[in-house]
C-alpha positions, 0 to 999 in steps of 0.5 A: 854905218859904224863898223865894229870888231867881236872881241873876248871878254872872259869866256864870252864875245863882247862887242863894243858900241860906237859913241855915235850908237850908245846908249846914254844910260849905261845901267839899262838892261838889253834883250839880244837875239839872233836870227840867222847871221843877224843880231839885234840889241835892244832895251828891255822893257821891265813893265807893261807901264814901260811899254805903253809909255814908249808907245805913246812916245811914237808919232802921231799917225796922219789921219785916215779917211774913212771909206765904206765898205764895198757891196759884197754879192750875195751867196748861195 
């Protein structure tokens, strides 16, 4: 786990991304959010075509078998 220090950069707070974490593209944009004391950085997707491309860049999930479904009583 990289460690890291908040610092000022103007009237913000800025932190510095260890080389071991950047990004390789530096002109991308990134959503930020924050829940409770957990922040997390994330690539903006500009498109539904972004999205469905990094979806399809995901693994293969193994295959599934089927199976059938259980017999159900009747109701009333």
């Amino acid at each position: 786990m990289a460690i890291t220090r908040i610092f000022k950069s103007g009237n913000s707070q800025a932190v510095r991304i260890p080389a071991e974490l950047a990004y390789s593209d530096t002109g991308i944009d990134l959503h930020i959010t924050r829940v409770g004391d957990v922040i997390t950085i994330f690539p903006a997707r500009r498109n539904l075509k972004d999205a469905v491309a990094a979806v399809r860049a995901m693994p293969k999930p193994p295959t599934v078998e089927a199976r059938e479904a259980p017999d159900m009583p009747e109701r009333e």
